[in-house]
PAZAPA-4460 file (N, C-alpha, C; in steps of 0.05 Angstrom, whole numbers, plus 32768, in hexadecimal, padded with zeros to 4 digits):
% residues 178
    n_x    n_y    n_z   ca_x   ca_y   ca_z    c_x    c_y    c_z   seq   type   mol
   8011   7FE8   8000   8000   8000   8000   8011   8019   8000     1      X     A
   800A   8030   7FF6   8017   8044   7FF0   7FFF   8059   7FFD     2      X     A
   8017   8071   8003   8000   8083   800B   7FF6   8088   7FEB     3      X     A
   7FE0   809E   7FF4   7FD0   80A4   7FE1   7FD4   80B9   7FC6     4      X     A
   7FEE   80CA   7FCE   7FFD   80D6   7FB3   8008   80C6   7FA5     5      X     A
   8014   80B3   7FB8   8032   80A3   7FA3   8017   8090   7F9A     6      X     A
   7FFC   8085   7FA6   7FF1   8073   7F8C   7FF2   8086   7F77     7      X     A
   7FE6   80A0   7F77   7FDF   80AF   7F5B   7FFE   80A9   7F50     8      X     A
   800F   80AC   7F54   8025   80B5   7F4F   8026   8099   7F3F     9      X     A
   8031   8083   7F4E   8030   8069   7F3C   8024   8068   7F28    10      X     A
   8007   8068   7F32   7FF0   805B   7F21   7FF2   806D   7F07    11      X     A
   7FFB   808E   7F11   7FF9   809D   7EF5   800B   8098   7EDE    12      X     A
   802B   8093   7EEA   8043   8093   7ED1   803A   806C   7ECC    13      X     A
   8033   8062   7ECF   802E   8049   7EC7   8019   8047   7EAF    14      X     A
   8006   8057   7EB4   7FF3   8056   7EA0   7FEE   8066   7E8B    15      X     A
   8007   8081   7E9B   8007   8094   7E80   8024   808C   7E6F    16      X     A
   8034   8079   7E78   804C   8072   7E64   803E   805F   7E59    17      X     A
   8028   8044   7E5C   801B   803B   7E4D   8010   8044   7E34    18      X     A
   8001   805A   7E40   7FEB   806B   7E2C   8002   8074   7E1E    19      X     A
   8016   807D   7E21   8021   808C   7E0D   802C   8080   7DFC    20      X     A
   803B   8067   7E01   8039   804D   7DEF   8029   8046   7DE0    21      X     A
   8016   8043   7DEB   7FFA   8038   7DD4   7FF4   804B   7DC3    22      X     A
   7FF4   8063   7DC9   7FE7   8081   7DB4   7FFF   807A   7D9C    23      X     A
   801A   8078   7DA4   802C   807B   7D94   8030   805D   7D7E    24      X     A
   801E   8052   7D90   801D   8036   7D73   8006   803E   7D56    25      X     A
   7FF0   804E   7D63   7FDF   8054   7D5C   7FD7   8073   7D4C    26      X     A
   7FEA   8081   7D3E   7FED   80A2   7D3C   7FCA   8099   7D29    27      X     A
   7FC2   80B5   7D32   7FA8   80B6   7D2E   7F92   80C0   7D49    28      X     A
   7FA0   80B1   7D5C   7F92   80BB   7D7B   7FA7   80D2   7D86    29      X     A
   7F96   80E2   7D94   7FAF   80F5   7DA2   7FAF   80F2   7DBA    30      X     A
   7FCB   80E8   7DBF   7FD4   80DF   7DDE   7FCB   80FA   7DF8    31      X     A
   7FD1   8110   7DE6   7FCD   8127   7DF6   7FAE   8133   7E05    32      X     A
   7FA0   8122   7DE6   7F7F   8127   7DEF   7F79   8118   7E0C    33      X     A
   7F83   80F9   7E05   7F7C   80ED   7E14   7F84   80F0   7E32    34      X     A
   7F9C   8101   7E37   7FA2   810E   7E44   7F8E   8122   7E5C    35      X     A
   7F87   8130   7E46   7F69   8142   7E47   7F58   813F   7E58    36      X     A
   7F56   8122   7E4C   7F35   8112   7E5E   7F39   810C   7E72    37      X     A
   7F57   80FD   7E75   7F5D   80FA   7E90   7F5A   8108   7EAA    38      X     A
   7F64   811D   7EA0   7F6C   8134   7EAE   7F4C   8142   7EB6    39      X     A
   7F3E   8143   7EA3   7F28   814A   7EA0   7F11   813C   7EBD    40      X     A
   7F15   8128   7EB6   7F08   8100   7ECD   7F09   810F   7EE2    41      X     A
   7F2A   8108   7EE8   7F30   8115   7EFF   7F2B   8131   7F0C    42      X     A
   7F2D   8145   7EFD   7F29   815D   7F0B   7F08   8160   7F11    43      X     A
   7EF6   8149   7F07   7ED5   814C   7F05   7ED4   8141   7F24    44      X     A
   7EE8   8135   7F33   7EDE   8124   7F48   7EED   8102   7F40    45      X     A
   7EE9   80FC   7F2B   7EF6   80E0   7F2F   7EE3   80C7   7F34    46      X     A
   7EC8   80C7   7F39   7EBF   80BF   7F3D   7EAA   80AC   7F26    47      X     A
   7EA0   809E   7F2F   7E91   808E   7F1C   7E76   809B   7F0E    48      X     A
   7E6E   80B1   7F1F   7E5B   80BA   7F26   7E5A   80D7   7F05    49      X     A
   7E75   80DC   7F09   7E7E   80F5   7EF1   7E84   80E6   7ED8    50      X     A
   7E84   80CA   7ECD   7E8D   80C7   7EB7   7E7D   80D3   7EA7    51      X     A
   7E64   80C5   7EAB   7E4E   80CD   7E91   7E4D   80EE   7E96    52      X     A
   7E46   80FC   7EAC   7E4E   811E   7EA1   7E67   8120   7E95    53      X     A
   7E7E   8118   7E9D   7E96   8124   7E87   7E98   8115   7E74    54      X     A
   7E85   80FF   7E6C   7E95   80F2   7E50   7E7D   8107   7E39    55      X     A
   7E5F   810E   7E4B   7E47   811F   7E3A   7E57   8142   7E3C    56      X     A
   7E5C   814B   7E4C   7E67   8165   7E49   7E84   8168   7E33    57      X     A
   7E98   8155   7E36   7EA6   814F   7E28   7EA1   8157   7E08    58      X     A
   7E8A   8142   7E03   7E78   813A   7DEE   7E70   8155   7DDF    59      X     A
   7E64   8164   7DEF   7E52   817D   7DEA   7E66   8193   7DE1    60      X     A
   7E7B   8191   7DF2   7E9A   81A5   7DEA   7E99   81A0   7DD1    61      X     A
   7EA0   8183   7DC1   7EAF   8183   7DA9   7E98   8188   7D9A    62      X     A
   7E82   817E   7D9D   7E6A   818D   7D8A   7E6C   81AB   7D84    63      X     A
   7E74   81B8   7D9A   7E64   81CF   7D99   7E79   81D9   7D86    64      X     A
   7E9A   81CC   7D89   7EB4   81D4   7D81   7EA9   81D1   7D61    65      X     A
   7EA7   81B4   7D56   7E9D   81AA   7D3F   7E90   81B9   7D33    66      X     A
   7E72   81C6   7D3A   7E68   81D7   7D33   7E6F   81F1   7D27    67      X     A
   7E86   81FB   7D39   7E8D   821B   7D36   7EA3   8214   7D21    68      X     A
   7EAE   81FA   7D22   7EC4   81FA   7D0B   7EB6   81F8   7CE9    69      X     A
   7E9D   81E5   7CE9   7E90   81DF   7CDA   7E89   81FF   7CCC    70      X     A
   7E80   8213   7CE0   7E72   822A   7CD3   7E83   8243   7CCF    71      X     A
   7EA6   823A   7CDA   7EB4   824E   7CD3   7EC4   823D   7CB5    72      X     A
   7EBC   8225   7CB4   7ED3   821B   7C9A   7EC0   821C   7C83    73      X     A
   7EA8   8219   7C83   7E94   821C   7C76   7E8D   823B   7C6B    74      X     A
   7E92   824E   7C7A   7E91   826E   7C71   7E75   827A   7C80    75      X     A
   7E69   8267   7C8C   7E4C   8278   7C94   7E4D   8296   7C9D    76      X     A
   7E5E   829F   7CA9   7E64   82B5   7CB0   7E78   82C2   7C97    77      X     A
   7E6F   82D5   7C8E   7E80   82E2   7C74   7E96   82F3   7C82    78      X     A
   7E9E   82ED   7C94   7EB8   8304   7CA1   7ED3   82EE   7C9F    79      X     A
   7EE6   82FE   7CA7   7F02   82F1   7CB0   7EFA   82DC   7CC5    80      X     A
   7F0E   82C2   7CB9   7F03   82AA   7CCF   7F0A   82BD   7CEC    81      X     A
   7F22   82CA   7CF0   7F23   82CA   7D0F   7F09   82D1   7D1C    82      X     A
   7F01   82EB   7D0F   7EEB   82F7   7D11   7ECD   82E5   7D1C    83      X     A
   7ED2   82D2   7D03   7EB6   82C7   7CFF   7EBC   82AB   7D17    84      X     A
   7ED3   82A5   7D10   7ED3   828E   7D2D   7EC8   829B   7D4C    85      X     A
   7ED4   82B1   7D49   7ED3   82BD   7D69   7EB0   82C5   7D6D    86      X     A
   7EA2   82D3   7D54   7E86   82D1   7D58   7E77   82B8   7D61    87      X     A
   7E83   829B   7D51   7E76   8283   7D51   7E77   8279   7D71    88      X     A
   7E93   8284   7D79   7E93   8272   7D8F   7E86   8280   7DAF    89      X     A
   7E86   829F   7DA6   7E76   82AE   7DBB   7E5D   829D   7DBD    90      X     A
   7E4D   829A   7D9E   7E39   828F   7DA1   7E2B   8273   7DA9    91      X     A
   7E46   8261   7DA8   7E45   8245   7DBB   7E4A   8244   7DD2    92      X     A
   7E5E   8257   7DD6   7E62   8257   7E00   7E48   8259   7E0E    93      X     A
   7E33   826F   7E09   7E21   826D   7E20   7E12   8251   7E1A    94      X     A
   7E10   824B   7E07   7DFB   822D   7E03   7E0A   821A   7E1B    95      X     A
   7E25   8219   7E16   7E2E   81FD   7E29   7E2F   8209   7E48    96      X     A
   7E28   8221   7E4D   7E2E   822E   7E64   7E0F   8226   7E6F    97      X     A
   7DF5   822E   7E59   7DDF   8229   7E61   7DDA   8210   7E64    98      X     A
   7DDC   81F8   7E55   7DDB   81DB   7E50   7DE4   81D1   7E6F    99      X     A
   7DF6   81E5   7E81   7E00   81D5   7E98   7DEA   81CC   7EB3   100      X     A
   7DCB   81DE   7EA8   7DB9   81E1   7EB9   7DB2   81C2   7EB0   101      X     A
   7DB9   81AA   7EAA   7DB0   8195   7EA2   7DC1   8185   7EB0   102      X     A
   7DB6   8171   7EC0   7DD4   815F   7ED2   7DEB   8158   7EC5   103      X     A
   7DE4   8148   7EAC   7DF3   813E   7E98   7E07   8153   7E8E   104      X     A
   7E03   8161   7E8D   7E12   817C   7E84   7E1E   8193   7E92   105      X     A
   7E20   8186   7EB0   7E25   819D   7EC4   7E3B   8197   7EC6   106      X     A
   7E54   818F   7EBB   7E6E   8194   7EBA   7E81   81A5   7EAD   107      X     A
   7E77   81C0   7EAA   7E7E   81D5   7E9B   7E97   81D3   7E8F   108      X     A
   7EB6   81D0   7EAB   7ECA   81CF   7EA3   7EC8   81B6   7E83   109      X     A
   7EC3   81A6   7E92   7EC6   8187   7E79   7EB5   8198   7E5C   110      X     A
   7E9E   81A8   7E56   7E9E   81B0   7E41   7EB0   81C3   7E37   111      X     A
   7EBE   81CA   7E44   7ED2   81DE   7E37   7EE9   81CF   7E29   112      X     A
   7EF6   81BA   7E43   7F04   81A0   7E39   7F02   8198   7E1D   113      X     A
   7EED   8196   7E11   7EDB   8186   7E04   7EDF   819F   7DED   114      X     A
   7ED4   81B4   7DF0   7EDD   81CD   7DD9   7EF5   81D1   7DD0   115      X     A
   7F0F   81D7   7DE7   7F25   81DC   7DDE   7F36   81C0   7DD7   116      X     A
   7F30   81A9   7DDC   7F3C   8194   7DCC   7F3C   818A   7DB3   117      X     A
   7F20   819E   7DB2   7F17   8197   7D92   7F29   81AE   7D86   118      X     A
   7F23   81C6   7D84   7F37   81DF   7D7F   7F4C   81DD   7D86   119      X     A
   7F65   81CB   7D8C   7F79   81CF   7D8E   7F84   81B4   7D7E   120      X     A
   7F6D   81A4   7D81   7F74   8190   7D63   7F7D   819D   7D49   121      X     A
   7F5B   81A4   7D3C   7F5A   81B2   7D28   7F78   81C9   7D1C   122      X     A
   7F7C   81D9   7D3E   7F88   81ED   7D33   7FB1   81E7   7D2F   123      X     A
   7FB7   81CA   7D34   7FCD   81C1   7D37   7FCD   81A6   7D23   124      X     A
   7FBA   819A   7D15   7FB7   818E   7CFF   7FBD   8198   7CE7   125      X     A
   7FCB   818A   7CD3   7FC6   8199   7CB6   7FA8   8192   7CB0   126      X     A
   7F95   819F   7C9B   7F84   8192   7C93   7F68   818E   7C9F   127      X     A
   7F72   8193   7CBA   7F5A   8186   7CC6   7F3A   81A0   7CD2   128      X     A
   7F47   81BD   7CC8   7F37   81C7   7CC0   7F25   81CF   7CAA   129      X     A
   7F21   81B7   7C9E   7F13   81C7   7C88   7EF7   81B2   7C8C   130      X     A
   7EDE   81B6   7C7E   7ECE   81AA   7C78   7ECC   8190   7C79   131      X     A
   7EE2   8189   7C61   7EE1   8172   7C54   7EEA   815B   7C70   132      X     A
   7F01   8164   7C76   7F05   815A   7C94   7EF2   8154   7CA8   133      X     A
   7EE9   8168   7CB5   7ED3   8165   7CC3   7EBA   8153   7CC4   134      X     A
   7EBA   8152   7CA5   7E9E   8141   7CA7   7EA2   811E   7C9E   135      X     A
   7EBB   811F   7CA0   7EC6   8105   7C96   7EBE   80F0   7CAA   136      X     A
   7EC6   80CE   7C9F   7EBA   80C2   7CB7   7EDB   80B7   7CB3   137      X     A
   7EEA   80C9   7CC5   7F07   80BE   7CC4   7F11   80C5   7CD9   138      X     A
   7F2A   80BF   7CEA   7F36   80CA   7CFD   7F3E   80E8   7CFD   139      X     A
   7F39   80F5   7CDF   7F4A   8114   7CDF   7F30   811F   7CE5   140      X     A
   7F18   8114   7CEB   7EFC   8128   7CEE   7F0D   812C   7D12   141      X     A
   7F01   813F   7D1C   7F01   8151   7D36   7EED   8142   7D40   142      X     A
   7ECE   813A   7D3B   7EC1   8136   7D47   7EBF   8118   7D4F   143      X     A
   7EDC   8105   7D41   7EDC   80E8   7D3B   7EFE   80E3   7D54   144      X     A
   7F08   80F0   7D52   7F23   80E6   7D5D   7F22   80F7   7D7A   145      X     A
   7F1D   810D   7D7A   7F1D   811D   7D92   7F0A   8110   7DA6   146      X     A
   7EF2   8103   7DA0   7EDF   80F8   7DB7   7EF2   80DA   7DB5   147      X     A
   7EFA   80D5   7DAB   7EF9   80B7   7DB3   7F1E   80B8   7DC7   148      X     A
   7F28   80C6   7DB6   7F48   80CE   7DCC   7F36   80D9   7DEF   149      X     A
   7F2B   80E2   7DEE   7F21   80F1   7E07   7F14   80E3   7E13   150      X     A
   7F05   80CA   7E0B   7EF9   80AF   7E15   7F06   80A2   7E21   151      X     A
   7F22   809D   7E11   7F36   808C   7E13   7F44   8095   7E38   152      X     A
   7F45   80B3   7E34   7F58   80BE   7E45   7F49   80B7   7E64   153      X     A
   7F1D   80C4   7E5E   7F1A   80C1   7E71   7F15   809B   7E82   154      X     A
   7F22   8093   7E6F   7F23   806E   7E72   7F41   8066   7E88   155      X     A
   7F47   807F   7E79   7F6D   807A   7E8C   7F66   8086   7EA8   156      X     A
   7F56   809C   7EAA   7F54   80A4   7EBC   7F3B   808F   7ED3   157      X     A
   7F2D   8084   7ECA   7F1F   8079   7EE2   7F33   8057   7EE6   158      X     A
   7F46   8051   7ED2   7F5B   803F   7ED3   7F6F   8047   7EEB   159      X     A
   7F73   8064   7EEE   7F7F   8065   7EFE   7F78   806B   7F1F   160      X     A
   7F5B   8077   7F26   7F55   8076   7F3E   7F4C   8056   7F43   161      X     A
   7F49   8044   7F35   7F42   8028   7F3A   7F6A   801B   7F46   162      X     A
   7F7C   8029   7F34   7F92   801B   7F3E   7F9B   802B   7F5C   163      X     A
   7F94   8045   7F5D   7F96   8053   7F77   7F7D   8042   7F8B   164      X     A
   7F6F   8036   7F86   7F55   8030   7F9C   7F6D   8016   7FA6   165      X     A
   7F7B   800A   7F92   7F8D   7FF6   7FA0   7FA7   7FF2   7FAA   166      X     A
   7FB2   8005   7F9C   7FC8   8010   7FA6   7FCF   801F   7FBF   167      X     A
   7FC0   802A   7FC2   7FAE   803D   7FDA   7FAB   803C   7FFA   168      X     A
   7FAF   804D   8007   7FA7   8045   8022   7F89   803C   8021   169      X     A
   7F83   8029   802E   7F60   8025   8033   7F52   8037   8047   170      X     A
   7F38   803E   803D   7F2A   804B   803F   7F21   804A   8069   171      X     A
   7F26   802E   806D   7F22   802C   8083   7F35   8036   809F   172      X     A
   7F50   8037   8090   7F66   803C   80A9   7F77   802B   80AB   173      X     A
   7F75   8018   8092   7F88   8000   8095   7F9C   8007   808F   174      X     A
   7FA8   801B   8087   7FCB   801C   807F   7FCC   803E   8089   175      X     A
   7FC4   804C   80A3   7FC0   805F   80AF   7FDE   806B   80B4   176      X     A
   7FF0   8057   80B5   8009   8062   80B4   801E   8069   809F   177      X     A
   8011   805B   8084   801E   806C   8074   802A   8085   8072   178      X     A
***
């Protein structure tokens, strides 16, 4: 038994030199997203209780992201993309801000998660802003590789409070001297 940092501590470089292994067999997933989610799990509480809000807020980020990329690569707005992105996205923030009055969706941070993973895909990809991308049923769509990396991550992350629940002092007082 370990106290309760050094499990995180274990349990974390064990499963993130894994993960980083496996991403790197696999180019197509981003190790960094999955990262994201993790990070994301955990900062919700950690609990079993937050998956389904952060894997649906998550969810709702990259939509809303998808969306604003869809209508700035598309031209709906006749201005300069910066311009026209920065209108699009004023106009999706209050939606996921309002959407949080819904249980399922009351993890604000995790929709933002969920926005800027998609936008920092897109904007560090070749290619992967345009249309044709987006709507593809391929790993370079945003709305196809970003949820499922962030799935992945928040998978590492309840992998790892399950290896901390054993690693762990017990809950009862049994390893009190750690």
């Amino acid at each position: 038994m370990f106290p309760i940092i050094h499990a995180y501590a274990v349990s974390g470089a064990l499963i993130a030199s894994l993960a980083t292994f496996a991403f790197l067999q696999f180019p197509g997933l981003l190790v960094w997203c999955a990262f994201i989610g993790w990070a994301g799990f955990l900062h919700s509480g950690g609990g079993k209780e937050v998956i389904p809000k952060v894997m649906a807020c998550m969810a709702l980020g990259i939509s809303m992201c998808w969306l604003v990329a869809l209508g700035v690569g598309a031209g709906v707005l006749p201005l300069p993309v910066p311009v026209a992105a920065a209108l699009l996205v004023a106009a999706v923030t209050p939606v996921m801000i309002w959407l949080s009055r819904l249980p399922l969706f009351g993890v604000v941070p995790a929709s933002f998660y969920g926005f800027a993973t998609g936008f920092a895909y897109l904007a560090q990809t070749p290619d992967a802003f345009t249309v044709a991308a987006m709507t593809s049923a391929s790993l370079k769509n945003v709305a196809i590789v970003v949820p499922i990396s962030l799935l992945i991550g928040i998978g590492l992350g309840v992998l790892q409070t399950r290896m901390v629940a054993v690693l762990g002092p017990k809950a009862d007082g049994a390893q009190a001297a750690a």
